[in-house]
N, C-alpha and C positions, 0 to 999 in steps of 0.2 A: 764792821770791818772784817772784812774774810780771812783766812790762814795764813797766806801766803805774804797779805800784806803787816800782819801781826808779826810774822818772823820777820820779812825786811826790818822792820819799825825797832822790834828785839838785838837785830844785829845791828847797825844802829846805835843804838842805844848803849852797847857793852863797849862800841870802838871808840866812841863819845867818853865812856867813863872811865875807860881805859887809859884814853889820851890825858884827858883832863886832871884823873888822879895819880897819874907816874911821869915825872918830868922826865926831860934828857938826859940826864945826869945819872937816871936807875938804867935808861934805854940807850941804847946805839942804832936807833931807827926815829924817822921823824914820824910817820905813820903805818899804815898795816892795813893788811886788805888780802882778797881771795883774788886766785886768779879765775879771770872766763877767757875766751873766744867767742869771736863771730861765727855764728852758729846759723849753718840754712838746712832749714826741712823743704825736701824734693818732695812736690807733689805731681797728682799725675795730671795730663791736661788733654788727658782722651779718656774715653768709653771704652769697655773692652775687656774680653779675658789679657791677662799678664801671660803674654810666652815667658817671656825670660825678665829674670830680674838678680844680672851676677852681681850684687855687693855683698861684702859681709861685715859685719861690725870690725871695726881696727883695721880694716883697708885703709891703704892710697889711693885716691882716686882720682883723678886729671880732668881738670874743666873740657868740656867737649867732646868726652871720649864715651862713645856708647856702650851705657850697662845694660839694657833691656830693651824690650817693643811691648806695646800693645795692640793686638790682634789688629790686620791691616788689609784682611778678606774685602770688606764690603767697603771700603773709604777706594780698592785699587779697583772693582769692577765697575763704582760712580765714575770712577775719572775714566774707564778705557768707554763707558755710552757716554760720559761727553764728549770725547776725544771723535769717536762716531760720526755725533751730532754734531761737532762744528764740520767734518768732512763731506756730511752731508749739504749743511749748509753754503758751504762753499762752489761748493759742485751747480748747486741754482743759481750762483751767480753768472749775472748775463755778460754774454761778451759783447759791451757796447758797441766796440768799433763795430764789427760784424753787423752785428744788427741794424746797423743804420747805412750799411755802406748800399748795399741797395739802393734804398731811396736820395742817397747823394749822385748818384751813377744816373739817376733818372733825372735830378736836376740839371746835374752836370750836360745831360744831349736837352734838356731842354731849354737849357740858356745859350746853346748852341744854333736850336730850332729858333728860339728868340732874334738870335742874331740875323740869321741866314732871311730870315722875313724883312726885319728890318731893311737889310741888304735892298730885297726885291721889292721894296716897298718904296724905297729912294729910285730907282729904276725902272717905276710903275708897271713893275709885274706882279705884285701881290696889292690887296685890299688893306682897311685901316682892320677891318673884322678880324683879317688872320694873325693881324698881330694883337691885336688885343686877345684873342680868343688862347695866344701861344702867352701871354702877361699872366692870361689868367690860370693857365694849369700851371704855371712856374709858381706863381702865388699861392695856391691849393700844397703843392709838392711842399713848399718851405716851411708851411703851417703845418703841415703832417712832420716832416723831420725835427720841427721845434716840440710837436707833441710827443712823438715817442724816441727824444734826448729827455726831455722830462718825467715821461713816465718809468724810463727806464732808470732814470737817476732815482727818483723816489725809489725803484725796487734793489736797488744795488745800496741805500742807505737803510733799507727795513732791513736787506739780509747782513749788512756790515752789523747793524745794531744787533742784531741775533749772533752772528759769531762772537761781536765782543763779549755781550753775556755771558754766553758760553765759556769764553776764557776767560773771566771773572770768575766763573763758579771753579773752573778745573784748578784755578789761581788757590782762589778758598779750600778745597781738596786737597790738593799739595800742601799746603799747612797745615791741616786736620793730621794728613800721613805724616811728617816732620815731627808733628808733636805728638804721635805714637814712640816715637823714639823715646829712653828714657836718655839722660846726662845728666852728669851736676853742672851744676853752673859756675862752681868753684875749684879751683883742688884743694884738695885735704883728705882729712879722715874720715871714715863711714863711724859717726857714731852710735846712732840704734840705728836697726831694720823693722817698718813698719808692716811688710808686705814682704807676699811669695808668690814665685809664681806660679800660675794656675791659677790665683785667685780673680775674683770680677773688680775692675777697676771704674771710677767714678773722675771727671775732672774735681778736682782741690782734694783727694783723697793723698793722706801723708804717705808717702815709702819709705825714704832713709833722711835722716838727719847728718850733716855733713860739717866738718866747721876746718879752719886753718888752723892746725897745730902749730905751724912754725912759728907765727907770731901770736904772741898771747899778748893777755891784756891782766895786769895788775888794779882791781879797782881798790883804790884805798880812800881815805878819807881823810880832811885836812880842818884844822881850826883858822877860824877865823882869822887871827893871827898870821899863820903859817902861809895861808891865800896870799898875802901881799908880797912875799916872795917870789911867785911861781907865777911860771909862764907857760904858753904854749911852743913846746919845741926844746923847752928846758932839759938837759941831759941830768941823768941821774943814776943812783945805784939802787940794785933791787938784789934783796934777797931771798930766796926760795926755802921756807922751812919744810925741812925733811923730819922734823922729830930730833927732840933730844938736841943735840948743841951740832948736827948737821943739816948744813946749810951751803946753798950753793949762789955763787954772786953773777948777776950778767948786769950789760949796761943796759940802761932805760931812757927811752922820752916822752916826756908828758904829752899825750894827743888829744887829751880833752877833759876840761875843767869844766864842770857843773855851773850852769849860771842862776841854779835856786838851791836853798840851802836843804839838807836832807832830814834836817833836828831840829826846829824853832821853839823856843820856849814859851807857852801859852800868853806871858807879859814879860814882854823887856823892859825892864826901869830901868837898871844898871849896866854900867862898862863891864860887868864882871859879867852879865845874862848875856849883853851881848857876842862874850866871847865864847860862849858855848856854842854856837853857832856852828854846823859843820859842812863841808862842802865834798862830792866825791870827784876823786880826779881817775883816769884812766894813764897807767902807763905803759907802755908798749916795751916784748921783749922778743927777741929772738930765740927762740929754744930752742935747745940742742937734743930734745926729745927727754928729758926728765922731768921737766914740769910737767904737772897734769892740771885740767880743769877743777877749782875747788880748793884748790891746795893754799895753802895762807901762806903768806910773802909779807916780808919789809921795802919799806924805800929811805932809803939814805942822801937827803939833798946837798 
């Protein structure tokens, strides 16, 4: 068992004996607990020296709002040669209609030639030869205009599939840049700073820690007993010990009750083992900026 889980297990364990051996009757609180917040560390999610990185511990800081970059030289010179290279690419694109209008223009007088045979051939001025001979280069001609509609369709899908690449990768690029960008993803307060700038950055490397002051979170802990009262969404009172008999009251609601016990007694035999039993509940407060993170609270159900 490592440290950190010996103190939880410690704390614990004192708000367990605490509960157990002072009834309500010494107390005017049903349970007791620290306050936390939802707490997010901003990591970085590019490569790079850090230009700028404005937070400072005890800042405001607004979901979305850009505190930093990291370096964004070589991610904008990839995207302007691909930008290039689809312009390139597009520029070989054939101009079908064109290309083929030629050899429609040559059918086009040869189905005219066809005709005009035919004509003389009802009229016994022309042979069956000249018109077979006029069948067969119309024949020739359609089989060519089917072969290069086709070959040229093949080359206007190889160069499409190469542009779209292309705009996949600048796609990909443009994200890479974006997330050179730093932001939180929350607002709140800067609570440490892991990073400066100037220094060389790594994706998942920590910067600043950030969490919501305004709403805190009271966790306390509840007996067994106590559980069968309480619900989710249940209003209640919280008290914020300051030291000494100051104390400041806000309203509370319970947002989440623990659904495994945090104390269990190695053997339950008895109704009495049983009731040792303890559960943490979270209760949610509004602070008006005097609460801090740590700070021990009552709840009054």
């Amino acid at each position: 068992m490592d440290m950190e889980k010996i103190k939880n297990f410690a704390w614990v364990f004192c708000v367990v004996f605490f509960l157990l051996s002072c009834g309500k009757n010494q107390h005017d609180f049903d349970a007791a607990g620290a306050f936390e917040a939802t707490e997010v560390t901003v990591s970085s999610e590019a490569s790079g020296k850090i230009l700028l990185l404005d937070v400072t511990e005890g800042r405001e800081v607004i979901a979305g709002d850009r505190l930093g970059v990291v370096d964004t030289v070589q991610l904008y010179l990839t995207k302007l040669q691909l930008m290039e290279n689809v312009s390139s690419v597009r520029s070989n694109r054939p101009d079908v209609d064109k290309q083929i209008a030629s050899i429609r223009e040559q059918i086009a007088k040869q189905k005219t030639e066809r005709t005009r045979i035919e004509n003389l051939l009802e009229a016994e001025a022309a042979t069956q030869k000249q018109l077979d001979d006029a069948v067969s280069v119309l024949a020739v001609l359609e089989s060519q205009l089917a072969a290069l509609q086709s070959s040229l369709r093949n080359n206007v899908s190889s160069l499409d599939a190469q542009s779209s690449a292309l705009e996949i990768r600048i796609a990909q690029v443009e994200d890479q840049l974006s997330k050179c960008v730093i932001s939180s993803p929350v607002t709140g307060t800067v609570l440490a700073k892991y990073a400066e700038a100037g220094e060389l950055s790594i994706p998942g490397k920590p910067l600043f820690k950030v969490a919501d002051m305004k709403r805190l979170y009271l966790r306390a802990y509840l007996t067994l007993a106590q559980l069968k009262d309480i619900k989710l969404g249940r209003q209640v009172k919280v008290f914020a010990d300051f030291g000494g008999n100051n104390r400041r009251e806000y309203g509370g609601s319970v947002t989440w009750i623990s659904e495994k016990s945090e104390f269990t007694p190695k053997s339950i035999r008895t109704k009495d083992d049983r009731e040792n039993l303890v559960y943490a509940i979270k209760v949610a407060i509004e602070n008006d900026g005097y609460v801090k993170i740590g700070m021990y609270g009552e709840v009054v159900f």
